[in-house]
C-alpha positions in Angstrom: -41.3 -5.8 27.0 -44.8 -5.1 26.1 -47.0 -7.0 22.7 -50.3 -5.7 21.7 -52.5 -8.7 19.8 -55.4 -7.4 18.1 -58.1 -8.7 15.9 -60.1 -6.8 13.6 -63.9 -7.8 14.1 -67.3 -7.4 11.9 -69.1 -3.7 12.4 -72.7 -4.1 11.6 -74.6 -0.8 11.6 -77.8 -2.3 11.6 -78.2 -1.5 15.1 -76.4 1.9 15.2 -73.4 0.2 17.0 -75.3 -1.2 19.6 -73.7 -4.7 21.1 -76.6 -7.7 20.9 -75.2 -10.2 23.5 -74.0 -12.8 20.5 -72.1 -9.9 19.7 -70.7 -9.2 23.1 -69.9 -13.4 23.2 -68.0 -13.3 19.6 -65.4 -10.2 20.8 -65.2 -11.9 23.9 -64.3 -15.2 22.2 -62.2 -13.2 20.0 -60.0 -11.9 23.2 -59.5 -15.1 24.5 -58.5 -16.1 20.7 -55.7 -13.4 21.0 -54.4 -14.6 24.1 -54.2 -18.2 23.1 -52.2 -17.3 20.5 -49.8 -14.8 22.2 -48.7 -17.4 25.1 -48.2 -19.8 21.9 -45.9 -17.4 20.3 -44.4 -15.7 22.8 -44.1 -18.2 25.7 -45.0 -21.5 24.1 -47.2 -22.2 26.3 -51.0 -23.4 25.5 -53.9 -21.6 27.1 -55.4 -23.8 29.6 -58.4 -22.5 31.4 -57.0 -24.3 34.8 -53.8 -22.0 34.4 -56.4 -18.9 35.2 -57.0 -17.3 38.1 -59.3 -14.1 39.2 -58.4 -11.0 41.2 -60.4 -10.0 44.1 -61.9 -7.3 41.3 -62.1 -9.8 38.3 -58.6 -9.4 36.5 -57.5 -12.7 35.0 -54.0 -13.9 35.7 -52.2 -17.5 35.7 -52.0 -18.4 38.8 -48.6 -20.6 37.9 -46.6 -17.9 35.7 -46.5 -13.9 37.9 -44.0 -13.1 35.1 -46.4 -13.0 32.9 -49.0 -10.2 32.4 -52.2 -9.5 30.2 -55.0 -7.6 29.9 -57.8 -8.4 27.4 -60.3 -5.6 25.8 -62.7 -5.2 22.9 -65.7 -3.3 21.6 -67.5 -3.5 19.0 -64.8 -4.0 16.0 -61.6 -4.5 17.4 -60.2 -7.3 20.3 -56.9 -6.5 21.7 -54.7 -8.5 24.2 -51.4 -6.9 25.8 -48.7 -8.9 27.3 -45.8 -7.3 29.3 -43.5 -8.8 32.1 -44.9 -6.1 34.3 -48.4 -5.1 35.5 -50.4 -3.5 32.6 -54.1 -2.6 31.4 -55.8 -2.1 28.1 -59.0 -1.0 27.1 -60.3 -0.2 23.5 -63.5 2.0 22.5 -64.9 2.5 18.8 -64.7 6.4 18.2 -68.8 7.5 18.1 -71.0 9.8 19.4 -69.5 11.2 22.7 -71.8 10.0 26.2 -72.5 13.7 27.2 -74.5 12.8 30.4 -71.5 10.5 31.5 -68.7 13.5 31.3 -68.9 14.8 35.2 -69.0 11.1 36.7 -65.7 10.0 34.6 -63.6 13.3 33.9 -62.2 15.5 36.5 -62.8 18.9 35.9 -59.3 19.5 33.7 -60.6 17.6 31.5 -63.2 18.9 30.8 -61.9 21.9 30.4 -60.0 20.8 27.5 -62.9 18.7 26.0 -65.2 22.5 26.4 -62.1 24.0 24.3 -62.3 21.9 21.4 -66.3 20.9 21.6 -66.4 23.2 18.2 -64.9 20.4 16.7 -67.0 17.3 16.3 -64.2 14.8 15.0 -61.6 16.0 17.9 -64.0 16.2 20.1 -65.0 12.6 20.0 -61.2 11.4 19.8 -60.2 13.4 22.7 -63.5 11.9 25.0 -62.5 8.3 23.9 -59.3 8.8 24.5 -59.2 9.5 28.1 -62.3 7.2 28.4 -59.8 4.5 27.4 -57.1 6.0 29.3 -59.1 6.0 32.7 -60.1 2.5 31.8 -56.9 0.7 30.8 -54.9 2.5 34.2 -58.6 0.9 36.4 -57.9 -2.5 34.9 -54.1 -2.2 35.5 -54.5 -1.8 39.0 -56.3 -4.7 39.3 -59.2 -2.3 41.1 -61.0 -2.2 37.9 -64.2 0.0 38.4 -63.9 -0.4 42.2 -61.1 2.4 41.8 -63.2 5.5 42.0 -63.1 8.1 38.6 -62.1 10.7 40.8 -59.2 9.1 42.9 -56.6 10.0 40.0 -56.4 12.0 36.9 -55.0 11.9 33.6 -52.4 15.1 32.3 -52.2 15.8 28.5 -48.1 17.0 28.7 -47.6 17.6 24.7 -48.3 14.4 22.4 -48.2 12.1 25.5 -50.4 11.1 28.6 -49.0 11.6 32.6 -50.7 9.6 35.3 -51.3 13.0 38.2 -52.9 12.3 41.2 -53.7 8.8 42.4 -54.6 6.7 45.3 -52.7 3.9 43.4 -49.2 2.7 42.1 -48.3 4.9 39.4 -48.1 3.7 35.3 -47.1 5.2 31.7 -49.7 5.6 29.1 -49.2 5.0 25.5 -52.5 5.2 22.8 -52.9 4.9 19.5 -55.9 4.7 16.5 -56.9 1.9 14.7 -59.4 1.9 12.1 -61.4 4.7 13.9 -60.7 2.6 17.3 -58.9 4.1 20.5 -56.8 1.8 22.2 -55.1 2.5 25.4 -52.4 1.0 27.6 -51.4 1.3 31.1 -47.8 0.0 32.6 -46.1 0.0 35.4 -42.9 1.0 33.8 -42.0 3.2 31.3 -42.6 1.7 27.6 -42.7 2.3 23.9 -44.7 1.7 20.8 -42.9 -0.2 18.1 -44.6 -1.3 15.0 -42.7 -4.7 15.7 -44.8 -4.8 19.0 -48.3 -5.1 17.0 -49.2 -8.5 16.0 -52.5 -8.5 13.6 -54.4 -11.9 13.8 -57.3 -12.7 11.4 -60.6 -13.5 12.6 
């Protein structure tokens, strides 16, 4: 079972994407917005901040329900929450300008061979970087290690139109990604999943 909440947010390009920290406060709000709503709906249960507990690394969970797993994300744009009834991760990125000087800390060198091979074209280019940026990401949060997990302990495999988890110091997950909007959203799980559109639930702002 996996749900994927999201909530489309204002983009101002005022400040050429930049986050201003009322920004960085309204996705967050809007996160926790998403969650409320999906233990509503799918549980009927109402967030209470004393259900909430922290990881040694930071990853929220309620303390009184292990069934239940989430992971929050959100950039500038978009919020997304995930709920499954196993361990998962999310993360979300707006598609922009690729971070050159960040490509030998975060990709192993696979990939960036493939990202070399198709640098001649800007607009894959960008999706493929944000793609496994939100990959690497989403499988960090699902361990729980978050960015205590080092970049180079595991590796992400392109195999056709899907995403293999290859070498790792941690438990193993499936991928799944999709766009939205000119975002990147990743997921991480523990066991094999699917994208339905019946598993996306839009909620206004």
């Amino acid at each position: 079972m996996i749900h994927i909440y999201i909530m489309y947010l204002p983009i101002s390009e005022k400040n050429d994407g930049n986050r201003t920290g009322q920004k960085h406060r309204t996705e967050h709000k809007a996160g926790t917005e998403l969650l409320a709503v999906g233990l509503r709906e799918l549980y009927g249960m109402e967030l209470n901040r004393d259900r909430l507990s922290y990881g040694q690394h930071g990853k929220p969970y309620l303390r009184n329900h292990p069934e239940i797993h989430f992971n929050i994300s959100h950039c500038e744009g978009l919020a997304v929450c995930v709920f499954s009834d196993t361990e998962t991760g999310v993360d979300v990125e707006r598609i922009r300008e690729v971070k050159e000087k960040v490509i030998p800390k975060v990709f192993d060198r696979a990939e960036q061979e493939l990202l070399f091979w198709n640098k001649a074209e800007k607009e894959k280019y960008k999706e493929i970087f944000y793609r496994f940026w939100t990959l690497k990401e989403s499988y960090m949060k699902m361990t729980g290690r978050g960015m205590s997990l080092p970049l180079d302990s595991f590796e992400i495999v392109p195999q056709g139109e899907e995403f293999l988890l290859g070498k790792s110091v941690e438990k193993g997950c499936f991928f799944k990604t999709a766009e939205f909007d000119s975002h990147i959203v990743s997921v991480s799980r523990e066991l094999p999943f699917t994208f339905d559109p019946t598993d996306f639930h839009e909620i206004l702002l």
